[in-house]
ROGUKOL-203334 format. One record per residue (C-alpha): x, y, z. Coordinates in steps of 0.5 Angstrom, whole numbers, plus 500, padded with zeros to 3 digits. Layout:
REM ROGUKOL-203334
XYZ...
REM end
This chain:
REM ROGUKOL-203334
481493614474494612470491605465493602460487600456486593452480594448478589442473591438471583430468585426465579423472579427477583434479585435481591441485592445487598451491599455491607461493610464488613458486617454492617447493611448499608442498604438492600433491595429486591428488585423485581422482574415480571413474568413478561421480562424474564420470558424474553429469554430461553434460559437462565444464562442468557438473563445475564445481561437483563439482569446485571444492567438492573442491579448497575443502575440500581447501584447508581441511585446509591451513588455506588460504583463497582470500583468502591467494592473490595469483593462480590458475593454470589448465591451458589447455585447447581453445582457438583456436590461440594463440601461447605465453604467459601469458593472463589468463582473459577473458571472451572465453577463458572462453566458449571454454572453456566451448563447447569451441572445438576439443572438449571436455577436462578441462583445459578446466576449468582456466581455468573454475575458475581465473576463478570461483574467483579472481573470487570473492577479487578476484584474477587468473587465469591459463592458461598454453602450453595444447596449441593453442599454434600458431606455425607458419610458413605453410610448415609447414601444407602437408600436400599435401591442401587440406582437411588442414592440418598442426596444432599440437597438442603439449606446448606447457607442458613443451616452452615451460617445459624451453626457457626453463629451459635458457637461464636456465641458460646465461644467454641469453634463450629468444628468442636461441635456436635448440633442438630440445625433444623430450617423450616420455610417452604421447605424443611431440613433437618441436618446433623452437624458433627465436627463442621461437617453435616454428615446426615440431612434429609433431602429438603427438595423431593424425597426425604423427611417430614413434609412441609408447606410446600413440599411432601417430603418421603412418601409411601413408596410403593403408592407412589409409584402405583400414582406415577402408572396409573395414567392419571397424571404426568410425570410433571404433575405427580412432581409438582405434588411432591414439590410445590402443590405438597405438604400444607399446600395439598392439605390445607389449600395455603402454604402459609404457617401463619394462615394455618395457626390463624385457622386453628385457632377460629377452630378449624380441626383439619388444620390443627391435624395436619400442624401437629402431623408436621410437627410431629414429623419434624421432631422425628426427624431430629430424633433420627439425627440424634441417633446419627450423633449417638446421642451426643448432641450439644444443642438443637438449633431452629431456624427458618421462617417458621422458627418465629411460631412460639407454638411450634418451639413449644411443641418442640421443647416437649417432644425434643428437649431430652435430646439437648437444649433448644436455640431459635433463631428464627428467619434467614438473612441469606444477604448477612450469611453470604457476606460473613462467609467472604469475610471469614476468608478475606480475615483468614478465619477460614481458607477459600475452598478449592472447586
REM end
């Protein structure tokens, strides 16, 4: 049988809704919300309502009802650290999306809306791969610091979706693979998959790897915290130099790739520096995450907005190729990634996971 998919993905300022048969987009929208409406309420939750009144009313423009739906997808959120998978919204998950178990977020209404809105027809929810998808090895917590833990916190639905497409490509199951998955866009991660799970990834939020668009990545420790005491700044503002005002944005005043190469090529040296630094770093990192395979990687996989860069997949092809080949798939259809993570359950390609 066929199933028709509602998938509900909450931005800061945006729901972008999609609804699919089987794989098949029959129509997406965002819909977008002003700084005026979402400032009429103290958090995140109690959105909820503002929020599934909008995605109904757009659904009946479409002559779409909830009880023409099969199941409704939501954009994990802060949840536990969890391995990857499909999870059916239980109660247990929704309360910690509801409290906010590692902070509150946006996409924490994706599994809120999910649940109420499908309960309400009878049918099931799901989230899928949220960003606290953790199947580190025990090894690759080690920080050197006790109290400082490395984390996994990544693009845990592109990374898992991009992965999985390549080996139904070539035929082999994602479990019988060993592959390095690079996402690029405001963020950069940069994961090691071996056997279906991602054992070692640098942190794409605030801590870990190269730095980004919009993010600093590891820096100098020991500066750092000579910043953080040096009565200059805020706790929140030396944050923000690590996350948001990072990275391209702190060197170059844009946190826009296309901008950047635009400006390199009308002979800005500054811009063409700090590319090369980003590309350099990124490709240290899948050098590192190779060593985390020993050596044994079967294919690198480049994802991710700045995926589409050909100068960037050409400067990756000379500095990383020897390690393995490279597949690009540039972009992430998030919408595409959690519809086929409820379909691969509802087809008993995979088992739901247990919170």
């Amino acid at each position: 049988m066929s199933y028709k998919i509602l998938i509900i993905n909450p931005g800061s300022t945006s729901t972008k809704i999609g609804v699919f048969e089987d794989e098949t987009l029959l129509f997406e929208e965002t819909l977008r919300h002003t700084t005026e409406e979402i400032a009429q309420y103290a958090t995140i939750v109690d959105q909820k309502d503002f929020r599934k009144n909008i995605i109904t009313d757009f659904l009946a423009t479409k002559d779409v009802s909830l009880k023409d739906l099969n199941v409704i997808v939501g954009r994990g959120g802060m949840l536990k650290p969890i391995p990857g998978g499909t999870y059916p919204v239980t109660d247990d998950l929704l309360n910690d999306l509801k409290t906010g178990y590692q902070g509150q977020h946006a996409s924490n209404l994706g599994g809120i809306l999910a649940k109420e809105m499908a309960d309400s027809v009878g049918i099931p929810s799901y989230i899928v791969d949220p960003v606290v998808v953790d199947e580190l090895e025990p090894v690759a917590r080690y920080s050197g610091v006790p109290e400082l833990p490395r984390t996994s916190v990544f693009h845990a639905l592109n990374q898992k979706a991009v992965a999985k497409r390549y080996a139904k490509e070539i035929g082999k199951a994602y479990e019988d693979l060993n592959l390095i998955v690079v996402h690029m866009g405001g963020g950069v991660s940069v994961g090691a998959h071996k056997n279906g799970k991602v054992v070692d990834v640098f942190n794409a939020l605030d801590g870990d790897g190269a730095f980004s668009p919009e993010r600093a990545g590891g820096v100098p420790s020991g500066a750092l915290i000579k910043m953080c005491f040096s009565g200059k700044y805020t706790e929140k503002e030396v944050y923000k130099k690590i996350v948001g005002n990072g990275g391209f944005n702190a060197y170059l005043g844009t946190n826009d790739a296309r901008v950047v190469e635009e400006r390199m090529k009308d002979g800005d040296k500054k811009a063409e520096e700090v590319y090369t630094a980003f590309i350099y770093q990124v490709c240290k990192n899948i050098g590192a995450q190779a060593a985390v395979l020993e050596g044994k990687v079967d294919q690198i996989i480049v994802t991710g907005g700045i995926a589409y860069s050909k100068m960037v997949i050409a400067e990756f092809t000379k500095r990383v190729s020897w390690i393995a080949p490279l597949t690009v798939y540039p972009g992430e259809d998030e919408l595409l990634a959690l519809a086929q993570g409820a379909l691969r359950v509802l087809n008993g390609e995979e088992k739901a996971m247990e919170y």
